[in-house]
N, C-alpha and C positions, 0 to 999 in steps of 0.2 A: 637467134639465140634466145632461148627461150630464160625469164629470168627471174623463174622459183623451178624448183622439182618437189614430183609428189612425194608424200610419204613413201610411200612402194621403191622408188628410188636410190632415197636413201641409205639403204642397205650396199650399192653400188658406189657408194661415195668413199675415195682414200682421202680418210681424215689425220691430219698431221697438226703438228704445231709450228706456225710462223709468225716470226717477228716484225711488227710494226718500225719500219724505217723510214715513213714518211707519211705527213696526212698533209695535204693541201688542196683547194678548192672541189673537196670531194674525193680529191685521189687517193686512193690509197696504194705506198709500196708497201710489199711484206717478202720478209727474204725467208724462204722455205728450203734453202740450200740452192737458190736462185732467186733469181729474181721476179715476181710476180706481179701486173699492173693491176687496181682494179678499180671501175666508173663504181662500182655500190658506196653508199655512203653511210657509213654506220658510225657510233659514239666511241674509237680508241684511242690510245693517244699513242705519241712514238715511244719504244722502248719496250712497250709493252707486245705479251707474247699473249699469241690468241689460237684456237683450233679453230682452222680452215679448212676445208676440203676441195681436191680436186676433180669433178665430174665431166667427162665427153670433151677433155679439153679449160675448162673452163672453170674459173676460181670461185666457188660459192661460201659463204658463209652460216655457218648451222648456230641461231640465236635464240635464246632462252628470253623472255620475255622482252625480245629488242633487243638484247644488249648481247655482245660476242661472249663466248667461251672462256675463260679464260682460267687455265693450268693450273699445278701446282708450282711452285719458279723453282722444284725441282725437273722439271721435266724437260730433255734437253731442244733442243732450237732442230727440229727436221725428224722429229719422233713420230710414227705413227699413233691414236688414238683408236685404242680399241672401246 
């Protein structure tokens, strides 16, 4: 599993909004209208809602200078992200 995608990529990517429901020792859950594990270790906290994407299987996250995405807190919890 390869664990960046190129630019070119990107375009391939279904990007949604999922909510932060747990951070510990790097873990991160995010419930996307399931359940999602993921080993990447990035700075969110719980509660909070972030745009995630799904590529080839596998939960990436798309980060503006390190730090996640994150919505208007209108935008509902399993929304796609155009």
């Amino acid at each position: 599993m390869k664990s960046e995608i190129t630019f070119e990529d990107w375009e391939k990517v279904n990007l949604i909004v999922g909510e932060v429901i747990e951070v510990s020792d790097g873990k991160i859950k995010i419930n996307v209208g399931g359940e999602v594990l993921s080993e990447k270790k990035i700075d969110v906290k719980k509660g909070e809602k972030i745009v995630v994407g799904l590529f080839n299987g596998n939960l990436v996250f798309p980060l503006v200078d390190g730090s996640a995405i994150v919505p208007e807190k209108d935008i509902e919890l399993g929304s796609r992200v155009g």
